[in-house]
N, C-alpha and C positions, 0 to 999 in steps of 0.2 A: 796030196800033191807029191807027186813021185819030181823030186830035183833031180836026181842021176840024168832022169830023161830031159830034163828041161833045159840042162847044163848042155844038153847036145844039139836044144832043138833051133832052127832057123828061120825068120822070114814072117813071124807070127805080128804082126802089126799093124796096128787098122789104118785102112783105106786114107782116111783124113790125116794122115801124119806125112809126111815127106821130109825123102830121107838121100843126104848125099855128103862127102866126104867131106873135111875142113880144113882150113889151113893147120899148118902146123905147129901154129901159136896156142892153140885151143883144143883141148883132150875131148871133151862133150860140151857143146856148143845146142842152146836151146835158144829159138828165134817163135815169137809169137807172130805169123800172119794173120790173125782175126780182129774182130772189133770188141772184141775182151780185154779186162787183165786176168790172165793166167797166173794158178798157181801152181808149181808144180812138185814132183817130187820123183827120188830113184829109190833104184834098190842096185847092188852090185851084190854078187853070189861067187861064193869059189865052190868046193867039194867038201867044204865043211861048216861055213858061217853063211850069214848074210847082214849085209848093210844095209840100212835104209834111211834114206834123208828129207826132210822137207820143211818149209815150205823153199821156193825157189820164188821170189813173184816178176814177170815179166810184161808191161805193159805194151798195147799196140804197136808193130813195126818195130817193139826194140829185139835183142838177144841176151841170155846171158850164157855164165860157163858156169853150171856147180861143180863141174870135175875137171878142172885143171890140168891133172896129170893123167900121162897114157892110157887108156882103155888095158887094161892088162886084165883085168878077173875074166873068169869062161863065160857070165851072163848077166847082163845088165837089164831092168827094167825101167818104164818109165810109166806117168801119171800125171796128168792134168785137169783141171777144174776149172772153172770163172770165178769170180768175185763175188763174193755174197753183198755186194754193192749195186750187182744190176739188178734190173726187176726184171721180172718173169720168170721161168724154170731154169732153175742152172742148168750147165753142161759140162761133159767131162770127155776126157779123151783117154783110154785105156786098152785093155784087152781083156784075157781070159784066165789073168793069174792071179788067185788073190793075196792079196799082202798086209802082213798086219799094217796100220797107221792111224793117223789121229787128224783131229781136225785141226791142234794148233802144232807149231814148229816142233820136231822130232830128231831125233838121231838114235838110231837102237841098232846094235849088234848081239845078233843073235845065234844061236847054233844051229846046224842042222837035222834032221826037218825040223822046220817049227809045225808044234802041235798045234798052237791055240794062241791067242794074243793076249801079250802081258800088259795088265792093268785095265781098269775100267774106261778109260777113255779111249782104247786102241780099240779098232774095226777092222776087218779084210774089206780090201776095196781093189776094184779089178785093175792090174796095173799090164800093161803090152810088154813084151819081149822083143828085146832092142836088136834087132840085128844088121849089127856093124860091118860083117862082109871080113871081117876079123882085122880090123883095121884099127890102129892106138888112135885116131883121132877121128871127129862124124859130129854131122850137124844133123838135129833134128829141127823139121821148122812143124807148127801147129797149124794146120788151114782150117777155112771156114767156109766159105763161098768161091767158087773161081771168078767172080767179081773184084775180087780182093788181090788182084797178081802180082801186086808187091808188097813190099815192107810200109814203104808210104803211103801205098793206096789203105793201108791195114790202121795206121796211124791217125789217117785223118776220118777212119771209120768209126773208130776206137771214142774218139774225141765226140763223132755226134754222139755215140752210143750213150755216153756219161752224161751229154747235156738233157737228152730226154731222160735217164733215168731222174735225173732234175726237175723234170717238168717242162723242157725248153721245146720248142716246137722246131727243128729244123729238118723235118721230110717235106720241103717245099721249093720246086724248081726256084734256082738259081745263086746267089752266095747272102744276098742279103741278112734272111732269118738267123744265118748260121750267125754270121759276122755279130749281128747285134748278140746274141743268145751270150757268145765268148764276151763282148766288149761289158754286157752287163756283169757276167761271172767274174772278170775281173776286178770291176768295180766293187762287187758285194763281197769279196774274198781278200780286196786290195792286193792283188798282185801287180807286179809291172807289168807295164806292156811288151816288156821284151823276157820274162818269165821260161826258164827253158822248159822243157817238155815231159821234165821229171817232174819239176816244179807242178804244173798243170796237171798232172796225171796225179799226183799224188792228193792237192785239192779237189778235183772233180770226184777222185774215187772213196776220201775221207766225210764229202760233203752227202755223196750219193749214199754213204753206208750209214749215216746217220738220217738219211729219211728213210730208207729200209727198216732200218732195226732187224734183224736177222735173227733168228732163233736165239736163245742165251741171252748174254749178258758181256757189254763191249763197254771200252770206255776209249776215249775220244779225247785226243791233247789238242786244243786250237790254239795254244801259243804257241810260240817261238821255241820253249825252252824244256828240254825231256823231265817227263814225270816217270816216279814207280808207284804201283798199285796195291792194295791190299783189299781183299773180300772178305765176307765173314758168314754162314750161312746157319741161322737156327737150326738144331736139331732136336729131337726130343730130351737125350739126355746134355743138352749144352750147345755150343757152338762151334764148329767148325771156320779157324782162322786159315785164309792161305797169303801169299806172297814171297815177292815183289815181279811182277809184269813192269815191265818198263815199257812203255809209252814214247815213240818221239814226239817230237814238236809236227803239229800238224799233221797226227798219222793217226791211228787206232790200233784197236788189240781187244781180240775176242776173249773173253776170259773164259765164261762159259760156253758151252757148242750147243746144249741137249736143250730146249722149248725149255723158258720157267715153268716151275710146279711151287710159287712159293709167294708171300705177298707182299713180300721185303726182303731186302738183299742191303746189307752194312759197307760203307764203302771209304776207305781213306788213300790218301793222296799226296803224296810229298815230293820237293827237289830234291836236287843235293844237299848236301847238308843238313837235310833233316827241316826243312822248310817246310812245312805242311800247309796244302794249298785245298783239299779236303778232309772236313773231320767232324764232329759230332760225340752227342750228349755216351753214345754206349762204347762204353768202356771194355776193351779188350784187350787180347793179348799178343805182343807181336815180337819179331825177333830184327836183329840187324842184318841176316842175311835171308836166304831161301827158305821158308819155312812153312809147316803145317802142322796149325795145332787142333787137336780136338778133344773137347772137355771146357768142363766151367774152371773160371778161376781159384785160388790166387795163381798170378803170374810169377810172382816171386821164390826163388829156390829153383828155379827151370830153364833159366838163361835167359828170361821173357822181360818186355818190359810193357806196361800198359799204356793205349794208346786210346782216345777217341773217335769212332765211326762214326760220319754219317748213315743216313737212313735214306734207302732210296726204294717209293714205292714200284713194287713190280705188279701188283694185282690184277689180275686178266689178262695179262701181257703174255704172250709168248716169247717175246724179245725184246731185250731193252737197254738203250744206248745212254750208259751217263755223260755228258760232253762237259769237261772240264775248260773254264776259260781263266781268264788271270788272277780273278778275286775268289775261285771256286767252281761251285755246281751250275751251270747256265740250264734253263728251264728246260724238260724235259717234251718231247716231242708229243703231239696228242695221241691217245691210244688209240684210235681210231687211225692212224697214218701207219700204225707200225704193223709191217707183214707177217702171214704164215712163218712157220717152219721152211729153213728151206730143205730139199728132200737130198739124198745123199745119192 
């Protein structure tokens, strides 16, 4: 990948993106028109690093900003995806440049050229060349259909899209189907009826990603109240501990991205304070902060201290969602419900 060239080049960005200047409150401004949630990510380039960010997630008809301040580097890129929430084939919105990145949240500064991508979890994934017209501030919006020619039109698109990934039936002339499909999601969810739209979005899309089950290994907070995570993964010479994923209340977190290969996976689960809300008979080893350990015990003399896993069967699965509720582990979804790999 020759940068010098790329740092010059202009106009390179597919068809489906649309692209017009922003107010001047807002440096890069990213508005999702589709009946997705997107997620997305950049890259910023001078003449000698590159940056790169993600995840961004942006649900139907709304906008966000990940870059605040003025457009100043010589070339920006960008990168979009769907939710590994809907069903059917994902979609992404890109271009011709590949960029290292990863499937879960990133931030990596790098030098330039990059040769190769650092760590096993990074991939080149095709990202488009932003061209701002050289201007410190610019909206990009995501399009999907010219059906969709608004923000709200994209909104309430977005909305049936999650209730059939549910199972709901609302492709049928008039408002009826739809109305009941939401009044029942409320009920089964206990939301309010006046629930804003974050609120709704963030339920539809945590409820839809646990009947998926998605490639890997997710875990799923359905209380109120944020949890952190801990894995643990057999190996031949021992076991590989990692942590802490934090989880919010009512949201999810991919832990794993790559199809299991494995027939158990260890899993704990704590609040604040050290309140453990998942745990189990195997005995590991784990740290107070970010950590990864690999090897058998003892824990002690390593800054470690030993903790209980539970055991969550993964056998056959390609994906598998543990969903954490207030007393623990809530039963896990049948295997036969949980999808493919999704393809990148």
């Amino acid at each position: 990948m020759n940068w010098r060239r790329l740092l010059k080049l202009a106009g390179v960005v597919l068809a489906a993106i649309s692209l017009w200047p922003t107010p001047s409150s807002a440096a890069l401004r990213l508005c999702n028109q589709t009946s997705y949630i997107l997620y997305t990510a950049f890259g910023a380039a001078t003449k000698t690093e590159l940056d790169t960010r993600g995840w961004t997630r942006i649900v139907p008809g709304d906008c966000a900003i990940p870059i605040p301040e003025p457009l100043t580097a010589p070339a920006y890129f960008i990168y979009a995806h769907t939710s590994r929430a809907h069903s059917g084939a994902p979609r992404a919105w890109g271009g011709n440049v590949p960029i290292c990145a990863r499937d879960t949240n990133f931030s990596e500064r790098t030098k330039l050229p990059v040769k190769g991508c650092s760590g096993a979890d990074f991939y080149k994934m095709p990202f488009a060349v932003l061209d701002r017209h050289g201007k410190l501030t610019w909206t990009t919006t995501f399009t999907e259909s010219p059906n969709l020619r608004t923000l709200q039109d994209a909104r309430r698109a977005g909305i049936n899209r999650l209730l059939e990934d549910l199972g709901y039936r609302v492709d049928v002339p008039g408002e009826r189907a739809r109305d009941l499909a939401l009044e029942d999601f409320h009920k089964r969810l206990r939301l309010s009826a006046d629930a804003s739209d974050a609120d709704l979005f963030a339920a539809l899309e945590t409820e839809a990603l646990k009947a998926a089950a998605p490639a890997g290994y997710t875990v799923c907070n359905s209380t109120d109240e944020a949890l952190w995570a801990a894995i643990a993964l057999q190996r031949p010479k021992g076991f590989v501990t990692r942590g802490w994923w934090q989880v919010p209340g009512g949201a999810c977190s991919r832990i794993l991205t790559e199809p299991l290969r494995t027939d158990r996976i260890f899993l704990l689960a704590q609040r604040k304070a050290k309140r453990v809300v998942v745990s189990g008979p195997m005995k590991l080893c784990v740290a107070d902060t970010e950590f990864e350990f690999v090897g058998p015990k003892p824990c002690k003399g390593r800054g470690l201290a030993e903790a209980g896993f539970a055991i969550t069967e993964t056998k056959g699965r390609n994906g598998y969602v543990a969903n954490i509720g207030d007393n623990g582990l809530l039963p896990p979804a049948p295997a036969s419900a949980a999808k493919g790999p999704s393809g990148k």
